[in-house]
C-alpha positions in Angstrom: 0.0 0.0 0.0 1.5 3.5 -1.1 0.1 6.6 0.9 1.0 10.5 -1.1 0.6 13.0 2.4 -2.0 10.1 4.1 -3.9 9.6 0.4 -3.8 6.3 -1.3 -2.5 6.2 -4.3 -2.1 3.5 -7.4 -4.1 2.1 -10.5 -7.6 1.2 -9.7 -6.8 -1.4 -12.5 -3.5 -3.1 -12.1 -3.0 -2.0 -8.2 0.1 -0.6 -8.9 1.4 3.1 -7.7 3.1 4.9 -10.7 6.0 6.1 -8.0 7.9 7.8 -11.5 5.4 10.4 -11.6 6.2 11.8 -8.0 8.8 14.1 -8.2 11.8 13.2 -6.2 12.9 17.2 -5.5 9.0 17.9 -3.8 9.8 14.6 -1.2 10.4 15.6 2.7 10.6 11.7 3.3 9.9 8.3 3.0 8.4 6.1 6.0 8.2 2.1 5.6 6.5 0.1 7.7 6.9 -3.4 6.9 4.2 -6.3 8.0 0.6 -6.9 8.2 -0.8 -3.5 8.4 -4.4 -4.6 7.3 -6.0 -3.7 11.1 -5.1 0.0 10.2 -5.6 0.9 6.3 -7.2 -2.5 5.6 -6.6 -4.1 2.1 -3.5 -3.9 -0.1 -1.9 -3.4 3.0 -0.8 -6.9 3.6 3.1 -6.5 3.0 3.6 -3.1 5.0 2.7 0.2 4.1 5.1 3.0 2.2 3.9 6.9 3.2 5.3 9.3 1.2 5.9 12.9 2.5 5.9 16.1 0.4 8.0 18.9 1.4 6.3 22.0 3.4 7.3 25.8 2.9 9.6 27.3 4.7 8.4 29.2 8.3 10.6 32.0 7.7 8.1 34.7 6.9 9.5 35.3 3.5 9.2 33.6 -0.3 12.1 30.5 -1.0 12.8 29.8 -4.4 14.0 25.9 -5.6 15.7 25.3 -8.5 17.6 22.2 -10.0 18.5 20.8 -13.4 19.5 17.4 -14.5 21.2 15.9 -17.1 22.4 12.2 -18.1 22.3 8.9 -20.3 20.0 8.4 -22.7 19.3 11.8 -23.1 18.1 12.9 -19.7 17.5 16.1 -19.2 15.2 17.7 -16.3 14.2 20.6 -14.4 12.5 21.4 -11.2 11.6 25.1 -9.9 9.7 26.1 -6.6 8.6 28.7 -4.5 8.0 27.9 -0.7 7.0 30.2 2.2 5.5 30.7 5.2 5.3 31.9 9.2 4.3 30.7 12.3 0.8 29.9 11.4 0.8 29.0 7.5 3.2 27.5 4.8 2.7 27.2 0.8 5.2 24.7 -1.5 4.6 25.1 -5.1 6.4 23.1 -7.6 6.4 22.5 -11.3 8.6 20.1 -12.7 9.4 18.1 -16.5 11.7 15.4 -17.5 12.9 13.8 -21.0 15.0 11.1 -21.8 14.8 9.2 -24.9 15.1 6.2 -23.2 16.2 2.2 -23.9 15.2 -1.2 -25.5 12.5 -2.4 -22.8 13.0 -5.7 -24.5 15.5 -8.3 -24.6 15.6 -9.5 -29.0 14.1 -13.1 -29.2 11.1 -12.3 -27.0 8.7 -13.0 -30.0 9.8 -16.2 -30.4 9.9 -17.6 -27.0 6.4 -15.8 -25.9 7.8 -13.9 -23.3 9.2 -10.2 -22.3 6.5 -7.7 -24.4 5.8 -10.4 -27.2 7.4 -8.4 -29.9 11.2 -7.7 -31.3 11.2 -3.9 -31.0 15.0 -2.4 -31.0 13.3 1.2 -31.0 14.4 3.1 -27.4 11.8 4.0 -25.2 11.1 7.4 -24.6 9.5 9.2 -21.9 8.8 12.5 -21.3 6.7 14.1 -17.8 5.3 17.3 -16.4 4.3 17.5 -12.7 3.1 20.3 -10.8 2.5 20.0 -6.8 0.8 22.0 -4.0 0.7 21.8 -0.6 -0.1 24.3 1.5 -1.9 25.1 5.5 -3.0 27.1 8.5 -2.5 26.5 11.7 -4.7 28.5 14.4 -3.8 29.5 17.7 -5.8 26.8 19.0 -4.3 24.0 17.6 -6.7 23.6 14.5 -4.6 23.0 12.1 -6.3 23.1 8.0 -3.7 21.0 5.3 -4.2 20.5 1.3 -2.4 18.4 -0.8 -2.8 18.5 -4.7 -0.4 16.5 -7.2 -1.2 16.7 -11.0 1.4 14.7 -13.5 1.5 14.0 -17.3 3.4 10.9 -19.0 3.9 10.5 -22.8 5.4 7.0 -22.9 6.8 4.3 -25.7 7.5 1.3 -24.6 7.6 -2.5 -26.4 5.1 -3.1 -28.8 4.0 -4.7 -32.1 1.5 -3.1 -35.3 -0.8 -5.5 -33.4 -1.0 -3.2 -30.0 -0.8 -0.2 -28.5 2.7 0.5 -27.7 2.0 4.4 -27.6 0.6 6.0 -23.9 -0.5 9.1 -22.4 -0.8 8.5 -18.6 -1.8 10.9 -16.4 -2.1 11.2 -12.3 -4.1 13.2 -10.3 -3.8 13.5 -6.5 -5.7 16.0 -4.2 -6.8 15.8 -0.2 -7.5 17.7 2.9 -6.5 17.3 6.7 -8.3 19.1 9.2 -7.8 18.2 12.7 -8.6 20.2 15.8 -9.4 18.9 19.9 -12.9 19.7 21.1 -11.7 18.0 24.2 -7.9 17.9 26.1 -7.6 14.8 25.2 -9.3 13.9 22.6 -8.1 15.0 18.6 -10.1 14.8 15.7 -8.7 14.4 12.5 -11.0 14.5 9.5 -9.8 13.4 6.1 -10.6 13.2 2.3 -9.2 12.9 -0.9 -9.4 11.8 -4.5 -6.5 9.9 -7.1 -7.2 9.6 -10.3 -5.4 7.8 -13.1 -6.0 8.6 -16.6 -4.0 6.3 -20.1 -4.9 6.3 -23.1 -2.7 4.2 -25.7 -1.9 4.1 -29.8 -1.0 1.9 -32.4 2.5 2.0 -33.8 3.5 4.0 -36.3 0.6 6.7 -36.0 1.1 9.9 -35.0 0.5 10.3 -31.0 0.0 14.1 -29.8 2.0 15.2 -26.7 -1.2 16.1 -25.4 -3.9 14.3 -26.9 -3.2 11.3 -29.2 -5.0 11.5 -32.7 -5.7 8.2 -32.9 -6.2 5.9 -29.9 -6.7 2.2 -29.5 -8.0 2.6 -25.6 -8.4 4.3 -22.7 -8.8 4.0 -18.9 -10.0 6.2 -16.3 -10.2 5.2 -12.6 -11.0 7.6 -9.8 -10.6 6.5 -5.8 -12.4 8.4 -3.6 -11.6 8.4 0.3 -12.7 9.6 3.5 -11.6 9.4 6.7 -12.7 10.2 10.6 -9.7 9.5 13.4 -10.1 10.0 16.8 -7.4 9.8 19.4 -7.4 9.9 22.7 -4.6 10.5 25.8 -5.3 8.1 28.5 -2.0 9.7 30.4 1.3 10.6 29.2 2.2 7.0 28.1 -0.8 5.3 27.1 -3.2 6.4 23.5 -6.0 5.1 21.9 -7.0 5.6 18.3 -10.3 4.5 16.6 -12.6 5.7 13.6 -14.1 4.6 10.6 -13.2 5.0 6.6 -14.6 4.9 3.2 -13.4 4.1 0.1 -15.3 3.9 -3.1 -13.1 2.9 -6.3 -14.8 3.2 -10.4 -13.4 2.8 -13.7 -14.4 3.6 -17.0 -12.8 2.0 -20.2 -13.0 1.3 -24.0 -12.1 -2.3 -23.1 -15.3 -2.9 -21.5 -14.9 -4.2 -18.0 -17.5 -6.3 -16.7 -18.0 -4.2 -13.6 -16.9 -0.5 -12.9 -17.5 0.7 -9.1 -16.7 -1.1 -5.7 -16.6 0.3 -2.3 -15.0 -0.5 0.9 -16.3 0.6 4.4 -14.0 -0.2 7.4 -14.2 0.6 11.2 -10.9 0.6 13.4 -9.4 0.7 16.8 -5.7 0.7 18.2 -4.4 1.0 21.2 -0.5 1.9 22.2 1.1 1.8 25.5 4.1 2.2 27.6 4.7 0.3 30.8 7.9 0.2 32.2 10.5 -1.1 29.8 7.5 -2.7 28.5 5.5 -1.3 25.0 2.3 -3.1 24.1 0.4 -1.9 20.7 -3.1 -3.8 19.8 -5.3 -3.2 16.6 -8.1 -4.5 15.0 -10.6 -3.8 12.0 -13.6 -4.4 10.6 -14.0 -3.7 6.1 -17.2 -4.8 4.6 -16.0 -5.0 1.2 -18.3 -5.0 -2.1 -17.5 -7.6 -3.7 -15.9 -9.4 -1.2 -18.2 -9.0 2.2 -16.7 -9.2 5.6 -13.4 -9.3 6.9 -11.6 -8.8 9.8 -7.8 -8.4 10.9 -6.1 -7.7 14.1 -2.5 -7.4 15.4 -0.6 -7.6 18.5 2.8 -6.3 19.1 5.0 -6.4 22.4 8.5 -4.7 22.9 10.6 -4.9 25.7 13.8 -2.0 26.7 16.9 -3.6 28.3 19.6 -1.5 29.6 22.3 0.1 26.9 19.8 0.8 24.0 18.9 -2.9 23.9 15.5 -3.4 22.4 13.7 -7.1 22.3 9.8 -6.8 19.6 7.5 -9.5 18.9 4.2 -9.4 16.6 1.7 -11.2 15.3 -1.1 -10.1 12.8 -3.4 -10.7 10.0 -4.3 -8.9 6.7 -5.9 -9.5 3.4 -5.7 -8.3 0.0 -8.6 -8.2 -2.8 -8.3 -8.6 -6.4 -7.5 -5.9 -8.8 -10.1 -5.1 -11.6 -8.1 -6.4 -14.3 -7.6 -9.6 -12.2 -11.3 -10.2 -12.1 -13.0 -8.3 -15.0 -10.4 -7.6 -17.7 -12.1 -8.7 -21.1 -10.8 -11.8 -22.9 -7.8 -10.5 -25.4 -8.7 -12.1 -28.7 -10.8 -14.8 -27.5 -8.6 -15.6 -24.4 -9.8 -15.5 -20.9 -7.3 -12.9 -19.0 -9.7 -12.3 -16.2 -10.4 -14.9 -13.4 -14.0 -13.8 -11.8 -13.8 -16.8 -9.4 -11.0 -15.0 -7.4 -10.9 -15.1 -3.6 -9.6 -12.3 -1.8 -5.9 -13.2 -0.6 -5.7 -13.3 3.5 -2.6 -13.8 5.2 -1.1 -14.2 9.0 2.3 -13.0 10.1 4.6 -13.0 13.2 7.9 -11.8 13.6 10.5 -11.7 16.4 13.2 -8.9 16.3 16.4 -8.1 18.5 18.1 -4.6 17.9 20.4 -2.1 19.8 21.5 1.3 19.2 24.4 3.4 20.5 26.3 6.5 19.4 27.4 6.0 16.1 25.9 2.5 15.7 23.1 0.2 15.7 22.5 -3.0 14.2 18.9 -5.3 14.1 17.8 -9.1 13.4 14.7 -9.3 12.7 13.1 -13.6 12.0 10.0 -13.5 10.3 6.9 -15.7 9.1 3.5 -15.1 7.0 1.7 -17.6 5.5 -0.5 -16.6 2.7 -4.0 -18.5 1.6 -5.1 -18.0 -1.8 -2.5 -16.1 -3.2 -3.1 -14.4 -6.3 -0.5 -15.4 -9.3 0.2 -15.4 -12.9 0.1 -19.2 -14.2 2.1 -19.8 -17.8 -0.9 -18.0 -19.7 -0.9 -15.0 -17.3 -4.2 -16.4 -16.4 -5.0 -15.2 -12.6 -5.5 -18.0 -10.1 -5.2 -18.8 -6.8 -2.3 -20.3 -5.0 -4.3 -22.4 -1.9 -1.1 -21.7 0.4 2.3 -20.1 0.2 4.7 -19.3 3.0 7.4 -17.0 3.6 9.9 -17.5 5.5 13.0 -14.2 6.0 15.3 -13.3 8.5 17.0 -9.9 7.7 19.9 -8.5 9.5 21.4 -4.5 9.7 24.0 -2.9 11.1 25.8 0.2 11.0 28.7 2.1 12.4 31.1 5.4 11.9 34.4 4.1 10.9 37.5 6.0 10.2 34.7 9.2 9.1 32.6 7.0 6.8 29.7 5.8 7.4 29.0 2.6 6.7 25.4 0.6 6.8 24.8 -3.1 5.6 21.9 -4.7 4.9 21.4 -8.6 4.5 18.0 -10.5 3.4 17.6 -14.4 4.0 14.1 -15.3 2.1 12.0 -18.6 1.4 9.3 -17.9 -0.3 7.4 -21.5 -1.4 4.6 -22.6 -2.9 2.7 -24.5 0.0 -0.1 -25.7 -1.7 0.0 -29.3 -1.3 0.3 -32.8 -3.2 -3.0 -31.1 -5.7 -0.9 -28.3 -6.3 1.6 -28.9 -9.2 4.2 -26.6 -8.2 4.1 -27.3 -4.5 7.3 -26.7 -2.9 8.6 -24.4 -5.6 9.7 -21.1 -4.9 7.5 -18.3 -6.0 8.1 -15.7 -9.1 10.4 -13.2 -8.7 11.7 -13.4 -5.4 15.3 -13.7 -4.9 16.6 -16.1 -1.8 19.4 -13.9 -0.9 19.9 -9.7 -1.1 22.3 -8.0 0.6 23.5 -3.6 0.2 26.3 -1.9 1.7 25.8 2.0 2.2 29.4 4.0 2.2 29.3 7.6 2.4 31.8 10.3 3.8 32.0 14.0 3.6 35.4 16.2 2.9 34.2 19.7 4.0 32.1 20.8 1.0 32.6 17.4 -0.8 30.9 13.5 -0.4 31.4 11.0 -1.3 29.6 7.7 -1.3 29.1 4.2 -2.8 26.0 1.7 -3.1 27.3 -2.1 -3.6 24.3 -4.3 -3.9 23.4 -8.0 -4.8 20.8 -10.3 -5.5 20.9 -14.1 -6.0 19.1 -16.6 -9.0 15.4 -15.6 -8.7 12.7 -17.9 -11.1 10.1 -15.8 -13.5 7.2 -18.5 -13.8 5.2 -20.7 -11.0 6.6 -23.8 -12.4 10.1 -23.0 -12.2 11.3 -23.4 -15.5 12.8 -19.4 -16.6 15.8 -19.4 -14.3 16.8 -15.4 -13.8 20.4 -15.4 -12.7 22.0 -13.3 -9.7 23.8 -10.1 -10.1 25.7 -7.6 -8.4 26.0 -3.5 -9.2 27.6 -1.0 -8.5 26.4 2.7 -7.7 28.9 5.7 -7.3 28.3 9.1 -6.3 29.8 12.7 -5.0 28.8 16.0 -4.4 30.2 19.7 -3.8 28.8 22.7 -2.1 30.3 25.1 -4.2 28.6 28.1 -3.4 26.0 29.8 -0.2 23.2 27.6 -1.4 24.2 25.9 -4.4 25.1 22.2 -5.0 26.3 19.9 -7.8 26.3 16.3 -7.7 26.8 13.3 -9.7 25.8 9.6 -9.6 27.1 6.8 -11.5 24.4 3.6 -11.5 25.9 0.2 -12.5 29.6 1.6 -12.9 30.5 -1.8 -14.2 27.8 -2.1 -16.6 26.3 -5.7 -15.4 24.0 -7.1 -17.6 20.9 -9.1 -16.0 16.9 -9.3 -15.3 14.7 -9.2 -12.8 11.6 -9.9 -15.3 12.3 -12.6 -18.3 13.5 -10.6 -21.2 12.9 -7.3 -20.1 16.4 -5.6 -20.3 17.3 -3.5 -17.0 19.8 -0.7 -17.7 23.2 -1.0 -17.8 25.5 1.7 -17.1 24.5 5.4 -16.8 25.4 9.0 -15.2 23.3 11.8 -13.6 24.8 14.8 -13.4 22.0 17.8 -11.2 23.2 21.4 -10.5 20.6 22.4 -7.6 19.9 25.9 -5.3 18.0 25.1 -2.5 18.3 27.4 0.1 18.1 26.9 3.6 16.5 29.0 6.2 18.4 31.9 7.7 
């Protein structure tokens, strides 16, 4: 589940967020929370939850201009410019933004004959060009009322593999606005009330004809989805160590399309409660939730989580909770693509239950974590060998992941290590019981290395995955790989910055998707003014 400022964002269609069409300059920061999160923001949250932040103006009583540009491979070139502001009760951030780069082969040669990758031979690059514009801006009154609006609006012209046979020509376009308003009618108690609206708009071409930057003049298709959401919170201070949380939320979801979907609107109602407290060394955190889904009726998920505080930063969690996600629309209702089914109406919902046990510490200059992990998933949603959708009756992951960090000799240095078994636990009716599932690697690991000179940094990215498999059955074996990233940059000015990254330094060739090429070596060069307050 992907959150833009508390909004949920992604494809009504395929589920998916289009995370290319944020720009990166507008984002304050990035908060992962990984587990069953279902009990809180209900489905699509059964993996953890990503909230993305946008940046706020400036409280400095006075106007802040942004700038950066960006050049690199394949043509890059981009631009961001802002104006930010604000003072002790309000703040504005304005941004407009564009990006072009002509792009690469998205598919590996030979895909046509093999059935995989895009289905088609197409050498041509893939180009892409974007223009985003964001707002967010807020009042906050003496009281504590605090009034916050959020509004994202950005436009994709992409190519991408294709044949005379499909659209391989797209307009995409995403829309984003919400509003906060919370207040306390009470001392303890805060309201927070909620709602907002993403929208995602494509529209695709044959190729060969002439596609408009704006509008195409001939189009094979289009899609619209809209999401609307609303939300009512209530917390409430039961002393300075102990809160509880509860409140209902809607969420209605409707598509329109020249490929003729067999149903267009669902909704989702859900009613939540969690409590958090500290006793002691002790922290105790219980949820639980209630959706009544449209398609799907009733379902409800609940999590506990415990964590105990030894002496010297020494921190001992355990959790357990359960989640579920529901089909997509083109999992269930997508029209049959010449004749053949590519839509599974018989879908359950998938449902899962997780617990994990973690040990971490932190000190001055260092901290490290192990965290052991299991969730077992019933009817998993997958791609069989005709990217028909089905059910997988059981799967079960398995992962222990381990961090540490440290300052040594003035660089820093943070490692990451994953251990995964993700299998198909279906049993002796399943055919492909006990093999792993698609596109999950066993073993990932990234070391962090960064150090600064004065005005200059410096800093490396090693990272690695092992052999991963693209299909159910086991067959399309995707190798390991290892890359390389470099980077530096120099504060050469009051204000101004240039950096430069170099992805993939030693130019590794590999996939993480059968025949789909990944890129192979390629420099960023961004000149940025961004000044701080003074």
């Amino acid at each position: 589940l992907v959150l833009l400022d508390g909004i949920r964002i992604g494809s009504v269609t395929a589920g998916l967020a289009a995370l290319e069409q944020i720009p990166v300059d507008q984002i304050e920061r990035i908060e992962i929370v990984r587990g069953p999160r279902s009990s809180l923001y209900g489905a699509d949250a059964i993996g953890g939850v990503i909230q993305i932040f946008t940046k706020h103006g400036q409280r400095n009583g006075g106007i802040t201009p942004s700038l950066s540009i960006t050049a690199g491979s394949h043509g890059l070139a981009g631009g961001q410019f802002g104006v930010s502001g604000g003072d002790s009760h309000a703040w504005y951030n304005l941004n407009l933004g564009g990006e072009y780069t002509s792009g690469f082969p998205a598919c590996r040669m030979g895909a046509a004959e093999v059935g995989a990758g895009c289905f088609a031979d197409d050498p041509r690059n893939g180009a892409y060009r974007n223009w985003n514009g964001l707002l967010d801006a807020g009042y906050r009154w003496d009281n504590g009322t605090e009034l916050a609006v959020t509004g994202l609006r950005s436009k994709s012209y992409v190519e991408y593999g294709g044949s005379p046979y499909g659209g391989n020509r797209a307009l995409e376009e995403q829309r984003v606005a919400g509003a906060r308003l919370s207040f306390a009618p009470l001392d303890p108690w805060k309201v927070t009330l909620s709602a907002g609206q993403s929208r995602d708009l494509s529209s695709t071409a044959y190729q060969g004809t002439y596609y408009g930057m704006y509008y195409p003049t001939t189009a094979t298709g289009y899609t619209r989805s809209r999401r609307n959401q609303a939300s009512w919170q209530n917390d409430f201070s039961l002393g300075s160590n102990q809160l509880l949380s509860a409140g209902v939320d809607y969420r209605q979801e409707h598509i329109a399309s020249s490929t003729g979907y067999l149903a267009s609107t669902v909704s989702d109602t859900g009613v939540f409660a969690q409590y958090q407290g500290t006793f002691g060394r002790n922290e105790v955190q219980l949820s639980a939730r209630h959706d009544h889904n449209g398609q799907f009726g009733n379902h409800d998920t609940g999590a506990v989580a415990w964590g105990y505080r030894f002496n010297h930063g020494l921190r001992l969690t355990a959790s357990y909770g359960s989640a579920f996600h529901a089909p997509t629309f083109n999992d269930l209702y997508y029209p049959p693509y010449y004749g053949v089914a590519s839509a599974n109406p018989n879908l359950k919902p998938e449902t899962s239950h997780s617990a994990e046990l973690g040990l971490s510490q932190q000190g001055e200059g260092w901290n490290w974590a192990l965290n052991a992990y299991q969730t077992r998933i019933h009817d998993l949603i997958t791609l069989n060998d005709v990217y028909y959708p089905e059910n997988i009756s059981q799967a079960r992951i398995r992962g222990l992941e381990a961090q540490a960090g440290a300052t040594l000799a003035g660089w820093r240095v943070q490692g990451y290590l994953t251990l995964l078994q993700p299998k198909n636990d279906g049993g002796a009716s399943d055919p492909n019981d006990g093999k792993l599932l698609a596109r999950r690697p066993e073993r990932t690991a990234r070391v962090d290395l960064d150090r600064h000179f004065g005005a200059f940094g410096v800093g490396a990215t090693f990272y690695a995955a092992g052999k991963r498999f693209d299909d159910a059955a086991n067959r399309h074996h995707l190798g390991g790989y290892a890359t390389t990233d470099l980077r530096a940059s120099y504060a050469f000015a009051r204000d101004w910055s240039v950096s430069a990254r170099l992805a993939n330094a030693f130019d590794r060739k590999y996939e993480t998707v059968w025949y789909f090429n990944q890129p192979g070596r390629t420099w960023f060069l961004t000149l940025r003014y961004s000044p701080a307050a003074h």
